[in-house]
N, C-alpha and C positions, 0 to 999 in steps of 0.2 A: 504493500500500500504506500510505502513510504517513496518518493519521487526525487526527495533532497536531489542527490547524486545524479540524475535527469535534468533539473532545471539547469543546475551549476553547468552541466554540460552545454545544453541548449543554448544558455545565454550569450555562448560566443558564436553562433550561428544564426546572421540576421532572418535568414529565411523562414526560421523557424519562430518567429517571433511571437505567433499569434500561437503555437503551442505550447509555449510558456507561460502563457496568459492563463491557458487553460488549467495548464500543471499545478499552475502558482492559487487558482481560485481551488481547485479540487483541494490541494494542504492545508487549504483555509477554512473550507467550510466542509469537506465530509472526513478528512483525517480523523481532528482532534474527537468525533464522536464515533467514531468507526473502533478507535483503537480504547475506548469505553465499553465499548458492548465489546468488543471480543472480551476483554479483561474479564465483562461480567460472562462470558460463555465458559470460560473457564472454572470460575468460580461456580457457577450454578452446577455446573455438571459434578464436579467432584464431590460437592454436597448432596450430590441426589446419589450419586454411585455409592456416595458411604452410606449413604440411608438403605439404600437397596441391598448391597452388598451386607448388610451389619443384619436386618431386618432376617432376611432365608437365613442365614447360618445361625443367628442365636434362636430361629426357630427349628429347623435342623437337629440343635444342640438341645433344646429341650425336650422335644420328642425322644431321640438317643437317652437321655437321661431319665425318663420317665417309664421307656420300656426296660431299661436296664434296672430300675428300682422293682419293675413288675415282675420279673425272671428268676428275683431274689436271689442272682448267680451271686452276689454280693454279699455275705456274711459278717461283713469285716465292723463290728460296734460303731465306729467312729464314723464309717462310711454312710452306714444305713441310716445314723442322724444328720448326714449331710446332705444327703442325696435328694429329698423332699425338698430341702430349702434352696437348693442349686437347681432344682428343676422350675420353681413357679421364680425364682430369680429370675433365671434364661426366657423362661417364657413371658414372664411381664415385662424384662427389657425388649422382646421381640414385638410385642403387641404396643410397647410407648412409643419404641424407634419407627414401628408402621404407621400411627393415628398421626403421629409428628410429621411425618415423610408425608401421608396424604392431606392433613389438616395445613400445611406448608405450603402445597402444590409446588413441590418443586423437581416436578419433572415439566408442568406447564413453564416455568420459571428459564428454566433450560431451553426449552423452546422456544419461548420468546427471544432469551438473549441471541441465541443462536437465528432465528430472524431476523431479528434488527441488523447485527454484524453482516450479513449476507447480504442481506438487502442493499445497505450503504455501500456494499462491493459493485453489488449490481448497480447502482447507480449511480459510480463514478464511469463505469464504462458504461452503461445508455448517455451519458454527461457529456461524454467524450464523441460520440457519433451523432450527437441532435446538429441539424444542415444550420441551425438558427446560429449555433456556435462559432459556425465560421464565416459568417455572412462577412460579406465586405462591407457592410452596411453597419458599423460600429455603435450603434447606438439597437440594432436588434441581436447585437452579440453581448452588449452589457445588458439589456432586457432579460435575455437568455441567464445569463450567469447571477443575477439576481434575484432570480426566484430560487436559485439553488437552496438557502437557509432555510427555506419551508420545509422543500422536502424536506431536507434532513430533519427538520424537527419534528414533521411528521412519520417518520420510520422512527425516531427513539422515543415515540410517543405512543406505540401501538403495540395492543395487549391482545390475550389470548383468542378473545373473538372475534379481531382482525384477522392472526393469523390462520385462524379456522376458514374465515370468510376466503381469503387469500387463495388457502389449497384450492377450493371449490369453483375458485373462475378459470384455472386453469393457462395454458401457457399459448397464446393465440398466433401461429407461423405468419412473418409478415418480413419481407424483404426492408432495408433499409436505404435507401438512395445517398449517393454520396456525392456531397458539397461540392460546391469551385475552390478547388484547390489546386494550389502548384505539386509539381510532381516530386517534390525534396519534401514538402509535407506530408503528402498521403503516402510517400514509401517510410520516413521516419516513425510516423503513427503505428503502419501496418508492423515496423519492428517493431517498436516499442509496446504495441501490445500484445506480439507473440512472445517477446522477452517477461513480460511483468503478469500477462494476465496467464497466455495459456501454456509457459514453461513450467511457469510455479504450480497450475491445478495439474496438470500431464501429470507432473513426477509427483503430485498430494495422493492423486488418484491411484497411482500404480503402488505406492507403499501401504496407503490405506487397502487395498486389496491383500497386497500378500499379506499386511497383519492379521486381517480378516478370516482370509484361508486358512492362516496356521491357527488363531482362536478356535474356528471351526472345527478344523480338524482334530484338534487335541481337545474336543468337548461334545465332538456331536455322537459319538458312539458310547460314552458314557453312563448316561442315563438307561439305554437300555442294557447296558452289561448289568449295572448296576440291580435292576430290575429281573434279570433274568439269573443273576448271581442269587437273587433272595428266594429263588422260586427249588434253586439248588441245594439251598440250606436249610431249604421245606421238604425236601427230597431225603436230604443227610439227618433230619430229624427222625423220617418216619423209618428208614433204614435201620437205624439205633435202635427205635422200639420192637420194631420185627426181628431183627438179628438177637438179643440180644433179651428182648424181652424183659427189660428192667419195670418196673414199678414207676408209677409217677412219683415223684415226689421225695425220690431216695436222696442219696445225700453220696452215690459213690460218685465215681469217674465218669460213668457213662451219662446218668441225670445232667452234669455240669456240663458237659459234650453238648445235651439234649439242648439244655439253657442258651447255652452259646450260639448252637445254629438257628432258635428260635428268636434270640435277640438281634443277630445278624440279618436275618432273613425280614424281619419289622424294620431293620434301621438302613437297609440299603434303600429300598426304596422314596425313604427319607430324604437320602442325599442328591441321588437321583433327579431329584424336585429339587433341590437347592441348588444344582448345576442346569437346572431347566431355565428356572428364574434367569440366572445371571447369563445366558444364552437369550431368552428371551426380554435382557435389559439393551444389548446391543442390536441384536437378530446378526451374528454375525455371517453365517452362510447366505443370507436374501442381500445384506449388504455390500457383499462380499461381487456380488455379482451386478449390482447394480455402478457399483463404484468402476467394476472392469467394464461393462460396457460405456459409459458414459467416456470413461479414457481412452476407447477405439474409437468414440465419436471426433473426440476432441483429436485426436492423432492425423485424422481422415480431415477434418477443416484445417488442421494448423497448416496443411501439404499445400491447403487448395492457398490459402492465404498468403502463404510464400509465393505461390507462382502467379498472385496475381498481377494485370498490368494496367488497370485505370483503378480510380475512387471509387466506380459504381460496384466494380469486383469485389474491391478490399474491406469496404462499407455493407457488405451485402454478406460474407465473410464473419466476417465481425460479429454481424447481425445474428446468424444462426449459433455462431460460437455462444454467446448473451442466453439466446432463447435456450440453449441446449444447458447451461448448466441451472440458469431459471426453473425448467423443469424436472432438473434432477433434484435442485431442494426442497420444489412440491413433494415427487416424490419418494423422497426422505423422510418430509414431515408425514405423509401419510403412515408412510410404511410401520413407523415410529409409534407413532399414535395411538395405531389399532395395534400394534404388537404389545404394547408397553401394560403392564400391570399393575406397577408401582407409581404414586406420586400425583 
C-alpha cells in the first residue's frame, strides 16, 4: 500500500507528473485509514481464534474428564476428589469462553475489519482507473480527487449489515475505458500496478494455498481415524469380555483393560469434534482451493496486461484484475459465514 518509494521516484520524471498527483492524494486520504483497519484485522482475528481455539479444547477437556471420572479407572484418593472439581472447572471455562466469544461477536468483528481493509484496497485501485482522474481538464480531476474522503469514511464506517448487504449485490463484469493519456503514462501505470497490486496478491495467493493444503492435509483425515479408532476400542472391549469372561466390575487387569478401551472409545470421538471445529474455523481444504484458483486467474491477466499496447487494453486489464479479486472477497465472506460456528 505504501507508494513513499514511487512518488520519490516519479518526481524526477516530468511526464509523469499527473501520476504523482495521484500517488500523493491516495497516501493522503486512503493510506492512513487502510493501515487502521488492517491493524484492526489482525487484532480481531486473533481474538476470535483464541476464543475459538480455547472454547472446543476446554470442552474436549471436560468431557475426557468426566468420562474418565465415570470409568472409575481412577482409584487414586487425591485424584477422585479432584477430578469433579476439574471437570465442571473445564467445562464452565468452556461454556464462559463461548457466551463471551458469541455475546462479543467477534467473529462479525473480524469480518468487518477484514472488509473495510479490503475495501480501501479496492478503492485505491478503482481511484487509480476513474477517466475523471486524468482529464486534462484540471478542475474535473481535483473534483475527482475530492470526493475521495467520503468514500473512505464511508468504508471505515460500515458495519455488519453492510457487509451482509454487500455479499448479496454481487460482483457486476463491466469493461473499463481508458483515458487520454500519453504512452510513458499508461505503460508506467500498467507497471506499477503489476508490481504493487498483482505481484504482491500472485505470491499472497500461492503461499496462502500451500499453507492451506498442508493444514488440510494434516487435519482432514483425523476426525474420522479418530472416530473409527473409538468404534475399535468398542470392539477391544467386547473381545475382553468374551475371551476372557471376567465379571463387570472386578478390580483385576482385564476390568482396567475393559475401562480403558471404554474410556478411549467415548473420548476419541471427542476430539475428533475438536479438530472439526478448528477445520471448520478456517474451512481450510474449500479455501485452499479457492485461493489456487483465483491465483491462475490472476497469473492469466497479469500475461494479458504485460502485452498490452494502448490504454483501452491496459485499462480494461486492470478492470477485470479489480473485478476478479472483488469477487473473491464476496466469496470469502460467504464461504466464511455459513461455515463458521463460532462468534
Amino acid at each position: 500500500m505504501n507508494d513513499a518509494a514511487e512518488i520519490e521516484e516519479y518526481k524526477n520524471r516530468p511526464e509523469l507528473s499527473r501520476l504523482v498527483r495521484v500517488l500523493t492524494c491516495i497516501a493522503h486520504q486512503i493510506e492512513p485509514s487502510f493501515y487502521v483497519a488492517d491493524r484492526e484485522v489482525g487484532r480481531c482475528k486473533s481474538s476470535y481464534m483464541k476464543f475459538a481455539n480455547s472454547a472446543a479444547w476446554l470442552g474436549v477437556s471436560a468431557v475426557f474428564f468426566a468420562i474418565l471420572q465415570l470409568s472409575e479407572l481412577v482409584q487414586i484418593p487425591f485424584f477422585l476428589a479432584v477430578l469433579p472439581w476439574l471437570e465442571f472447572s473445564l467445562a464452565t471455562a468452556a461454556v464462559i469462553v463461548a457466551a463471551v466469544g458469541l455475546g462479543g461477536r467477534k467473529q462479525q468483528k473480524w469480518f468487518v475489519a477484514r472488509h473495510r481493509a479490503e475495501q480501501l484496497r479496492l478503492l485505491k485501485f478503482n481511484f487509480l482507473t476513474r477517466s475523471a482522474l486524468w482529464s486534462p481538464d484540471t478542475r474535473i480531476a481535483d473534483n475527482c480527487r475530492e470526493g475521495l474522503p467520503a468514500e473512505v469514511e464511508g468504508v471505515m464506517a460500515s458495519s455488519f449489515p453492510d457487509l451482509e448487504y454487500w455479499v448479496t449485490r454481487g460482483t457486476v463484469p463491466k469493461v473499463i475505458p481508458g483515458p487520454s493519456m500519453s504512452e510513458a503514462e499508461w505503460k508506467e501505470l500498467s507497471s506499477y500496478y503489476r508490481k504493487k497490486r498483482l505481484m504482491d496478491q500472485i505470491s499472497y495467493l500461492k503461499k496462502a494455498t500451500e499453507n492451506n493444503l498442508k493444514r488440510n492435509d494434516k487435519t482432514r483425515t483425523w476426525p474420522s481415524v479418530l472416530f473409527f479408532g473409538s468404534v475399535a476400542f468398542v470392539l477391544v472391549h467386547f473381545c475382553i469380555e468374551l475371551a476372557g469372561g471376567w465379571p463387570k466390575g472386578g478390580t483385576g487387569t482385564a476390568t482396567a483393560v475393559e475401562k480403558a478401551a471404554l474410556l478411549l472409545a467415548a473420548t476419541l470421538p471427542a476430539c475428533g469434534a475438536g479438530i472439526r471445529v478448528i477445520r471448520g474455523v478456517l474451512e481450510y481444504g474449500r479455501n485452499a482451493s479457492r485461493y489456487e484458483s483465483t491465483h491462475n486467474v490472476l497469473l492469466e491477466l497479469s500475461e494479458r496486461l504485460r502485452q498490452a499496447n494502448d490504454p483501452d487494453s491496459a485499462f480494461r486489464e486492470i478492470g477485470f484484475c479489480e473485478q476478479t479479486l472483488e469477487a473473491d472477497l464476496r466469496e470469502w465472506v460467504r464461504l466464511m459465514v455459513e461455515a463458521e460456528w463460532f462468534g
